[in-house]
N, C-alpha and C positions, 0 to 999 in steps of 0.2 A: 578067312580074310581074302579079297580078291581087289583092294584096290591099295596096295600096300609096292613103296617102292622107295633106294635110298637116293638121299640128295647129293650123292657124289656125283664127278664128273662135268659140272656144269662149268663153263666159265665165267670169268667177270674181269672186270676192271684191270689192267696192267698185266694182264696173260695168267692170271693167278686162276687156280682153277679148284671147285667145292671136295671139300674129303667125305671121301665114302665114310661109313660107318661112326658117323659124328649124327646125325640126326633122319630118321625115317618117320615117313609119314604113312597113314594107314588108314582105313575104315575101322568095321568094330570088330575086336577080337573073343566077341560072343561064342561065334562059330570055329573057332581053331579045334584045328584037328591033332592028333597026336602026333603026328607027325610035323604039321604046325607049331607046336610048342615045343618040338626040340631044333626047331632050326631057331626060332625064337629064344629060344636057352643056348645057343651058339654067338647071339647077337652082344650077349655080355651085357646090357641094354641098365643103366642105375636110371631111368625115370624116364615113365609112362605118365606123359602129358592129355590128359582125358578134357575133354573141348562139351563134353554132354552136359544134359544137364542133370540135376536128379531123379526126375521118374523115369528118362530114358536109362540113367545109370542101373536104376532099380529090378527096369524090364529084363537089362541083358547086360550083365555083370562082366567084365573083362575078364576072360579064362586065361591066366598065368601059368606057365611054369612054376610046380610046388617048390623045387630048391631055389634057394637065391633069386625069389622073386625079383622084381623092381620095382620101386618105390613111385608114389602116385606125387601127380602135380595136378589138383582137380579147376580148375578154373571153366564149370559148364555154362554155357550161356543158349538159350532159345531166340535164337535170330527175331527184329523187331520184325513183325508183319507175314511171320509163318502159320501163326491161326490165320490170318486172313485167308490166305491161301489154301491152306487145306478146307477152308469151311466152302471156299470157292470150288474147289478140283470135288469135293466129296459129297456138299449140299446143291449148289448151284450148276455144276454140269459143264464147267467152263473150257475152253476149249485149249488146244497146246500154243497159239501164241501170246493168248490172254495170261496166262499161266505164263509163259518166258517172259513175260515183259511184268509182272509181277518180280518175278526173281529177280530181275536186273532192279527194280527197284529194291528189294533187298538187301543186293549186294552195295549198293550206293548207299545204305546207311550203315550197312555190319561197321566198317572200320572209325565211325566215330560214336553210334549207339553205343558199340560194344567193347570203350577202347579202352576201357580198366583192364577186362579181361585179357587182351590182345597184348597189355601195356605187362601187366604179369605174367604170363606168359615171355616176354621177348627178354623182360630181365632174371628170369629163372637162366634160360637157357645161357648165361652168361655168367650165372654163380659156380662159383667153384664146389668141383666135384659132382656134377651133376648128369652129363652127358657120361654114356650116350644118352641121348630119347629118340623116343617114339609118341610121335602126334598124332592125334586122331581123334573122331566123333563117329557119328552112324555111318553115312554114306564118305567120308572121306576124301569132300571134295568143295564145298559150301564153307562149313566154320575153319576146317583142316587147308582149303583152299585159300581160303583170303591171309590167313597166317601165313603161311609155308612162303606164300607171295611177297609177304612182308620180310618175312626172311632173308629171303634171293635178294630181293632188290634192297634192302641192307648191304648186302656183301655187292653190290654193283654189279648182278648178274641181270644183262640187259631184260628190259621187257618182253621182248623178241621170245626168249630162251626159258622165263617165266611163264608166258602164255604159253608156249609147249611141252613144258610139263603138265603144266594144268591138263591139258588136255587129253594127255597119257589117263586122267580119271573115267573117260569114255570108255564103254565096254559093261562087263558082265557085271554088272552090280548087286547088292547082296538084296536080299527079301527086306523091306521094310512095312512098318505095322500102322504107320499113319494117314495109310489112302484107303476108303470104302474101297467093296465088294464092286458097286455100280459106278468107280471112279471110272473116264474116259480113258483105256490103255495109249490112247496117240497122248493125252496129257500128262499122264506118270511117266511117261518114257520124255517128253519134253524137259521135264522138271526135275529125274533122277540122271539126265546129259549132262555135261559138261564143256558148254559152249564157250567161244573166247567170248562173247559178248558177254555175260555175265561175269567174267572176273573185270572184263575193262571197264564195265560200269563201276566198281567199288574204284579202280585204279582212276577212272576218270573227272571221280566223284573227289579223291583226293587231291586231284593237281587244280580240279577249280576251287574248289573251297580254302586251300592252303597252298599253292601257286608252286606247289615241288613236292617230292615224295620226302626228302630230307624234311621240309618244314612239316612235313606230318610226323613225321618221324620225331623232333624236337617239341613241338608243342603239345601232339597229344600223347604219346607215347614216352615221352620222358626219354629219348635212346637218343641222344645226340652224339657227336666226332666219339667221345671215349668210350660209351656203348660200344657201338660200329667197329671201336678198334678192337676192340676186346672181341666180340663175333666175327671180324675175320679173324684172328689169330685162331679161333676155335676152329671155323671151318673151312681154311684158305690155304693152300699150298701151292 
């Protein structure tokens, strides 16, 4: 796992600031090493929130620690308009802005395409007994990104401090199995980045369609005021 990191330390609203070891986010724990899976068995971790969907779950099963596992919260979804994509990058030959500007459209539908998932997901995280988790999909940065974002700015952790996490996903990313042999390397490496422009396209996407992140927050996600209070009490100090 190389794109794995906790949401403590961030601030928000009224000098209150996010607690470590309440919620991490992660790529895919396929490839955990032994040595991987006992700092993961230090985490205390009660529920591994898995974003995949099932033939990727299938391909590359989550490698756990065998005592005292933790328990699954499986809500996978395959982003609207990722075949198109790949049939683009793999068949067609497309090039790396064609390809980002694909993704930004992606991202401007994940949060209302996919907002059951999203919507379960955010009121898991708020039932009792359930935390810590860990969140994650393949690359750890696309279905694990637009959440996680969801999350912070729940807790009134400005957009500012959101986009720079996000972008702590830049860097050495893990091998994935869905780009051709003869895909363009400048467009894999476009589309495996983690640009700010493709999360503010979903963020952008929200405040015009629903004229605030709260009213997305109420309308499609069901998390209004007593949501909110309840996730900070969980991760706000």
């Amino acid at each position: 796992a190389r794109n794995v990191r906790d949401l403590g330390g961030l601030p928000s609203a009224a000098g209150a600031t996010t607690r470590y070891g309440v919620i991490i986010r992660a790529d895919g724990l396929s490839r955990m090493s032994d040595d991987d899976l006992t700092r993961l068995a230090a985490l205390r971790l009660r529920t591994i929130v898995d974003l995949r969907h099932e033939p990727e779950r299938e391909r590359a099963p989550d490698r756990l620690p065998q005592h005292a596992p933790p328990g699954f919260f499986v809500r996978g979804f395959y982003p609207s308009g990722i075949e198109e994509l790949f049939h683009a990058i793999n068949v067609l030959g497309v090039g790396p802005d064609e390809a980002a500007a694909m993704m930004c459209a992606n991202y401007a539908r994940m949060p209302f395409e996919h907002a059951a998932e999203l919507r379960d997901v955010m009121h898991h995280l708020i039932a009792t007994d359930t935390a810590p988790h860990l969140i994650h999909c393949t690359s750890g940065k696309d279905r694990t990104g637009i959440l996680i974002a969801q999350v912070l700015l729940a807790l009134e952790v400005p957009r500012a401090v959101v986009l720079e996490d996000y972008l702590l996903s830049n860097g050495d990313w893990q091998p994935v199995d869905t780009f051709a042999t003869n895909a363009r390397p400048e467009t894999v490496a476009a589309v495996m980045a983690a640009p700010a422009e493709f999360l503010e396209s979903a963020l952008d996407a929200i405040e015009a369609r629903c004229g605030s992140f709260a009213g997305y927050m109420d309308t499609w996600l069901g998390f209004g005021d007593r949501e909110r209070a309840a996730l900070a009490r969980l991760m706000l100090s």
